[in-house]
NUVO-170515 format. One record per residue (C-alpha): residue in one letter; x, y, z. Coordinates in steps of 0.1 Angstrom, whole numbers, plus 5000, padded with zeros to 4 digits. Each point is the difference from the previous one (the first is absolute). Layout:
BEGIN
aXYZ...
This chain:
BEGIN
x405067817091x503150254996x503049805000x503850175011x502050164975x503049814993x503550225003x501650004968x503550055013x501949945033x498050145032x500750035036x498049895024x500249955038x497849835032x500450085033x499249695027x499250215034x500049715028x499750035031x503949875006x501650194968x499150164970x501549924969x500250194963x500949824968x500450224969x500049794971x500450074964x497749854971x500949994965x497349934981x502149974967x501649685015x497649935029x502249975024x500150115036x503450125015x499950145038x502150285002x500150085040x498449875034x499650205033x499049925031x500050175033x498349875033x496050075005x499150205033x497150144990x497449754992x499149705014x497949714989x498850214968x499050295024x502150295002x501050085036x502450334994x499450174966x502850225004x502149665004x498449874970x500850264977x503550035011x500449634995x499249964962x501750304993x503349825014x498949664984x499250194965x503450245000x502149675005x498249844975x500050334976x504350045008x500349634992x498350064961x501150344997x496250054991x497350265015x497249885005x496250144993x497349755004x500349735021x497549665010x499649905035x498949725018x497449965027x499249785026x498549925032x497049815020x497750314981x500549824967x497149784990x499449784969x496649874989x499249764971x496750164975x498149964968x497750234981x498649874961x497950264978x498349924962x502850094974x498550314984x498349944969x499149635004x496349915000x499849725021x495949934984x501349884964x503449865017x502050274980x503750075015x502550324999x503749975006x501150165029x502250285001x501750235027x496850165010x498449715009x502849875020x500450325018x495950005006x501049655019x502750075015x498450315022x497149805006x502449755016x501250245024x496850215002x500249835035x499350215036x502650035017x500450235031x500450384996x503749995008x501049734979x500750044964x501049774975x503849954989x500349684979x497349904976x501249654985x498249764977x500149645003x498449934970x496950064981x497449814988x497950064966x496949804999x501149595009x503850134992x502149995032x503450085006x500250244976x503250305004x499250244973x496450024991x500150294976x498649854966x498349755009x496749924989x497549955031x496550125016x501450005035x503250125016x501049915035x502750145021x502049835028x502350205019x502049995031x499950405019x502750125022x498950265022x501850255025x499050315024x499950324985x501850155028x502949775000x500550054960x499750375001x502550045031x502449804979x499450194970x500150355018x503449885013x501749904968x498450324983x501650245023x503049894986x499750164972x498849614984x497349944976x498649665014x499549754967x497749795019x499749765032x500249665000x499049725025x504349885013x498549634995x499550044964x503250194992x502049745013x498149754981x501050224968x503749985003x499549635010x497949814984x499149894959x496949974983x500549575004x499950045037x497550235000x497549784977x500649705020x499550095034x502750165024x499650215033x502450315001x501150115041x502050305008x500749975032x500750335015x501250155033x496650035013x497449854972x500549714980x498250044964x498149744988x498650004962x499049684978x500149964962x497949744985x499249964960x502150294992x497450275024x500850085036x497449845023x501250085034x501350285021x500650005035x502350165025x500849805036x501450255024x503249835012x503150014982x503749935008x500650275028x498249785019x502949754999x502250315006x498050055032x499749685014x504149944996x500150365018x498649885030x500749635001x503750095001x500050325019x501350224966x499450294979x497549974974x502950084977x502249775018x497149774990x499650074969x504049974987x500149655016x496749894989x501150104960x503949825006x499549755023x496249864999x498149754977x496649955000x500549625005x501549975031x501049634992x502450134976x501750225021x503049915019x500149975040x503349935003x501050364983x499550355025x499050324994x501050245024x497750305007x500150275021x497450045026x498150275019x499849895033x504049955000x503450114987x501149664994x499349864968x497549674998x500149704977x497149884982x500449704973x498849964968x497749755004x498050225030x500150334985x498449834971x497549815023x498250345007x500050124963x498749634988x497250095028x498650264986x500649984963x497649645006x497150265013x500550224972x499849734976x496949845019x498450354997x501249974958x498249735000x496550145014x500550234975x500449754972x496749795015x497850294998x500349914957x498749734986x503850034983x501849825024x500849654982x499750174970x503550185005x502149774974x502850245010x499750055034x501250315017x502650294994x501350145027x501350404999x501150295020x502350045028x498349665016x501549824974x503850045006x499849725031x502349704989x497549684996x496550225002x499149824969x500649615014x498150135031x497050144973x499849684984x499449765032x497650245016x498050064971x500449644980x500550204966x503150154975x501750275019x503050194986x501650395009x499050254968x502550274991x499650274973x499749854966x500250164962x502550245006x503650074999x502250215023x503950055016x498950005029x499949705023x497450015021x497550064971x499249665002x499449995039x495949915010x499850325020x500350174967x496949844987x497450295008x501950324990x501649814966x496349874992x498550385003x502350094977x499049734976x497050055005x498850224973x501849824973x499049655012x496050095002x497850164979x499950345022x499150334985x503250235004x499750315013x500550324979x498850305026x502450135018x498050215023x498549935034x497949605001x497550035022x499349695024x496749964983x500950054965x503149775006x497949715011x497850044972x502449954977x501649735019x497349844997x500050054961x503449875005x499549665007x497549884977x502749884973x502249875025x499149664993
């Protein structure tokens, strides 16, 4: 099993999060000397061109990273080559699999034993995902959970170890060919190499989570404008992925109609003025919109405004929880949930999470690395500063060509990818 090469001085590397609301670049610099991460400039700009992981205007598309990546590229005073993207959508799909083989060389008649070494494991390992799938789906995310040598469970890194029988047991993510090519193609015409894809739920959980949280049980959620990303970590191995499609526009929309407003009307007073727990918003103080339907001004309170965001942030995390059930994972969580993305910035989501769902709940923002600049730290941050952690916090192989990846070649080795990522 090829492992990454390490950088052996300071590198730059940068993710681009396309959602369906904005898409955001982070270009962060790694130096491996001191191992330290520094971000040296963010850039967003709105997204009108895809929707829901699906792109709706690829003209749109393209001209929004560009303006995401040159704000981002002005801010670090870098250019930038190769860049990792996130994907996401209802097409995304993860499955839970095993495969086992005889460790070559062990004669299982007299009881004799060989150690294992990377051969073996990569034998396993494409026999775990030697699966059928349909013809337009290919495989993004190989991930091992653990693997088991003989009556030896649990085990992380079975190279060298003695055994007649090797057993893999990963988790797949899986995504249309279409959708991943059309996102590549789009990135590519700008003149970008693309590093990789990766599913947005387990970026975020990169920037957010540690390897304690991770071991003992916690549930990563990105909620996003139109998706809400759903991945759980158990024993240090990811054994969930799901994607529910509702997200936080939906709030937007409902507040949009209720009142009679823009959705960006909506939108500003949902972020300054609503909570997810409409008990601890006020009644007695008034926000004062402007409606469509008149010139004059309305008042709405606190406490109401908040009333229709509390309404719908209690279906999304009733729908969080379905997702949770389908596990057998769900009391095993000892820390709960981490919330991320844009979802996340409602004042008292997190009280909400906890009396919905009857577990831990708390907000996740980018962890790990430094920066001057404020908003680094912000939850809607998560996904584009985790793809550019991403191939210095795994085990990923790092691209050397710098010619033309095709779709099938990139998800073979994306594949390869994430076999040392646990």
């Amino acid at each position: 099993m090829t492992k990454g090469a390490r950088p052996k001085k300071s590198d730059i590397f940068t993710g681009i999060d396309i959602g369906s609301a904005n898409i955001r670049c982070a270009i962060l610099d790694y130096n491996a000397t001191e191992n330290k991460n520094a971000i040296l400039g963010i850039g967003s700009a709105q997204s009108t061109g895809i929707k829901s992981g699906n792109i709706v205007s690829r003209d749109k598309l393209i001209e929004d990273i560009e303006k995401a990546l040159t704000e981002a590229e002005k801010m670090a005073n870098k250019k930038v080559e190769t860049v990792w993207l996130s994907v996401s959508g209802e097409h995304i799909r993860g499955i839970n699999t095993q495969g086992a083989i005889a460790i070559d060389g062990s004669n299982s008649e007299n009881g004799e034993t060989n150690k294992i070494d990377e051969d073996d494991v990569k034998k396993v390992l494409d026999l775990a995902k030697g699966i059928s799938f349909p013809a337009d789906r290919e495989i993004l995310h190989v991930l091992p959970q653990e693997y088991v040598v003989d009556v030896m469970e649990k085990i992380k890194e079975p190279v060298g170890i003695s055994g007649r029988r090797l057993e893999a047991r990963v988790h797949l993510v899986t995504v249309t060919s279409s959708a991943a090519t059309n996102l590549i193609n789009c990135v590519e015409d700008l003149g970008l190499n693309v590093g990789g894809l990766v599913f947005e739920g387990l970026a975020s959980g990169v920037a957010t989570l540690d390897d304690d949280e991770k071991d003992m049980g916690v549930a990563s959620v990105n909620i996003g404008s139109r998706t809400t990303d759903v991945t759980i970590y158990f024993e240090g191995g990811v054994h969930h992925t799901g994607v529910i499609p509702i997200g936080s526009e939906s709030i937007t929309n409902d507040i949009a109609v209720m009142l009679n407003i823009s959705r960006n009307e909506a939108e500003r007073i949902k972020l300054k003025y609503g909570s997810a727990k409409a008990s601890l918003a006020s009644s007695e103080l008034l926000v004062e919109i402007k409606n469509n339907s008149s010139t004059k001004p309305i008042q709405v309170s606190e406490n109401e405004l908040s009333q229709y965001i509390e309404a719908r942030m209690v279906e999304i995390f009733q729908l969080i929880g379905r997702e949770l059930s389908r596990t057998d994972l769900f009391t095993k969580l000892a820390y709960g949930l981490v919330i991320t993305g844009g979802g996340a910035l409602l004042p008292n989501i997190a009280v909400l999470g906890e009396e919905i769902l009857g577990m831990r709940v708390r907000v996740g923002a980018p962890r790990g690395v430094s920066s001057s600049i404020d908003i680094s730290n912000s939850p809607q941050l998560s996904s584009a500063i985790g793809l550019a952690l991403w191939n210095n916090n795994s085990d990923d192989i790092v691209f050397d060509e710098s010619t033309h990846i095709g779709i099938k070649d990139l998800f073979e080795k994306i594949s390869t990818w994430f076999k040392g990522f646990f």
